[in-house]
Structures are given as structure tokens and as C-alpha cells.
C-alpha positions as CSV (number, residue, x, y, z in Angstrom):
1,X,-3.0,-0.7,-9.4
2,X,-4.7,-0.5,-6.4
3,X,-4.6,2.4,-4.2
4,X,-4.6,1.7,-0.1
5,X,-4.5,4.3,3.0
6,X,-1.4,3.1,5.2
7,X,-1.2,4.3,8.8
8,X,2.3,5.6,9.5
9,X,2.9,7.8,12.5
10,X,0.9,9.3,15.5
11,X,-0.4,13.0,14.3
12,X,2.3,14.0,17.5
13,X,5.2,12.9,15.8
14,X,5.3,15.6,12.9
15,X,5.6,18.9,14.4
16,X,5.1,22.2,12.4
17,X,7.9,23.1,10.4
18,X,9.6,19.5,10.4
19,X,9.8,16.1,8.9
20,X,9.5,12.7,10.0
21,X,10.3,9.3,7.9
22,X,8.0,6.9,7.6
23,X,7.4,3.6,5.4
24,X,4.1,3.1,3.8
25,X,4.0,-0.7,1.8
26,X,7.6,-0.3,0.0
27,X,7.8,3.3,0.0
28,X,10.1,5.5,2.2
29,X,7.9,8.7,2.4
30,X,9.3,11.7,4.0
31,X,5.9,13.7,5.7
32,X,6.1,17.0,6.3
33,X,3.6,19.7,8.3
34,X,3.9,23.2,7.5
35,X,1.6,25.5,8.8
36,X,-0.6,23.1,9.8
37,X,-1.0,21.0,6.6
38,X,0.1,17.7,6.2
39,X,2.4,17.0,3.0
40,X,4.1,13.8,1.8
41,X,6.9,13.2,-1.1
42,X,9.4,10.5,-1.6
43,X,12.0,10.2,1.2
44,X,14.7,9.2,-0.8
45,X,16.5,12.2,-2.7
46,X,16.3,11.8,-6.3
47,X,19.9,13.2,-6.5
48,X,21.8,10.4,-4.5
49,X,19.6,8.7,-2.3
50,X,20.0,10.7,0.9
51,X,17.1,10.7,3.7
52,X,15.2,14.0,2.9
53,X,12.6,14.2,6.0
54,X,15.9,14.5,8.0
55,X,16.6,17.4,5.6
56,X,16.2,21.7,6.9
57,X,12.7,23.1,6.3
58,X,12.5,26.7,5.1
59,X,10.4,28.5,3.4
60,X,8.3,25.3,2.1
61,X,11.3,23.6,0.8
62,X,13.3,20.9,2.3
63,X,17.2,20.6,1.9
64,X,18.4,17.4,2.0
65,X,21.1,16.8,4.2
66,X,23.5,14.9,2.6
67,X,24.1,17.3,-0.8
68,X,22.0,20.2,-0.4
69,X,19.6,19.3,-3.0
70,X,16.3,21.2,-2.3
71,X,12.5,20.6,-3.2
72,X,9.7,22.3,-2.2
73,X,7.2,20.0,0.1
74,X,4.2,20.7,-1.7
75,X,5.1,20.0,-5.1
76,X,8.3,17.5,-4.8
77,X,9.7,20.0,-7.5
78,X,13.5,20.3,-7.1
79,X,14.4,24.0,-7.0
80,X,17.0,24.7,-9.7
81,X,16.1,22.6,-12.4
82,X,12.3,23.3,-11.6
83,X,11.2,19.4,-12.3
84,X,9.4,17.4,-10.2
85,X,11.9,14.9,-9.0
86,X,10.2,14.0,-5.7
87,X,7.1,11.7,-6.1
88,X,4.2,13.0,-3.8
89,X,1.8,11.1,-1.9
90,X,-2.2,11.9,-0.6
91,X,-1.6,12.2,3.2
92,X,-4.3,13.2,5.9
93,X,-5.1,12.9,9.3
94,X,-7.9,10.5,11.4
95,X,-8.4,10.6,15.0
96,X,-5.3,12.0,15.6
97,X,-3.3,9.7,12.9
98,X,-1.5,10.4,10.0
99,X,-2.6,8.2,7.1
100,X,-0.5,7.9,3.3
101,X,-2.0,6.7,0.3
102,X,0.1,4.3,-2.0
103,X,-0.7,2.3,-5.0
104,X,-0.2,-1.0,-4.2
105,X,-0.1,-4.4,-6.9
């Protein structure tokens, strides 16, 4: 596997405390800044499929909207049963654009 930095969104588009969806390759990745850092799991919940960058940011964790399944951003770890259920991705930031890392065939 190869791995590739994808442009996906305008450094603008994610404010502080909220997520945005974006697709990088195949991938729906949900990004997320909190505080300033840039963070990046899989945007589709592992619990029924539901879009989890549309989901409410507290605390670190995101709830997804449809079923209330929460995961904490930085990790992709799903709060009850303490696994990590969300994939994560590399994300950063160049010249004022947000950039994902996948592994592509």
C-alpha cells in the first residue's frame, strides 16, 4: 500500500469545536479541529453507518447524530466499550489547506 496526502477542504471550512465531511480517494473522513488541532477519523459510524462529522462535539468526543454513539476525536475510540471503532487518519494543514493521508492500492 501506498500512502498519498489528499487535499480535502479549505483550512476555513473547519472551525474550532466542529466537523466537516470530506472524501479523500474512497474514504468518507469526518475532520475535526479542537482547540486548534486538526484531527481526522472515519466518517461513517461503526455502529450503523450514520455521518459522524455532522455529529455534537463536546469535550473531545463527537456524538453521532443518528444513534448517539460517541468516540472521542483523537483516538476514534468509542466511549462505552472503550475500543477503537473509528479508523484515524494523518491530517495537517499547508498554506492554509487541510491535507488527509490515505493508503491507496
Amino acid at each position: 500500500m501506498t500512502k498519498k496526502w489528499i487535499d480535502v477542504a479549505a483550512s476555513e471550512d473547519c472551525s474550532d469545536g466542529a466537523g466537516i465531511e470530506v472524501i479523500a480517494d474512497s474514504e468518507i473522513i469526518a475532520v475535526f479541529r479542537l482547540n486548534g488541532d486538526l484531527f481526522a477519523i472515519d466518517g461513517v459510524c461503526a455502529h450503523q453507518g450514520g455521518p459522524v462529522a455532522q455529529g455534537r462535539v463536546e469535550h473531545g468526543c463527537v456524538t453521532c447524530p443518528w444513534h448517539g454513539w460517541q468516540y472521542e476525536i483523537p483516538t476514534g475510540i468509542q466511549t462505552i466499550n472503550r475500543k477503537p471503532l473509528q479508523k484515524t487518519f494523518p491530517v495537517r494543514e499547508r498554506e492554509d489547506r487541510i491535507e488527509v493521508q490515505v493508503e491507496i492500492d
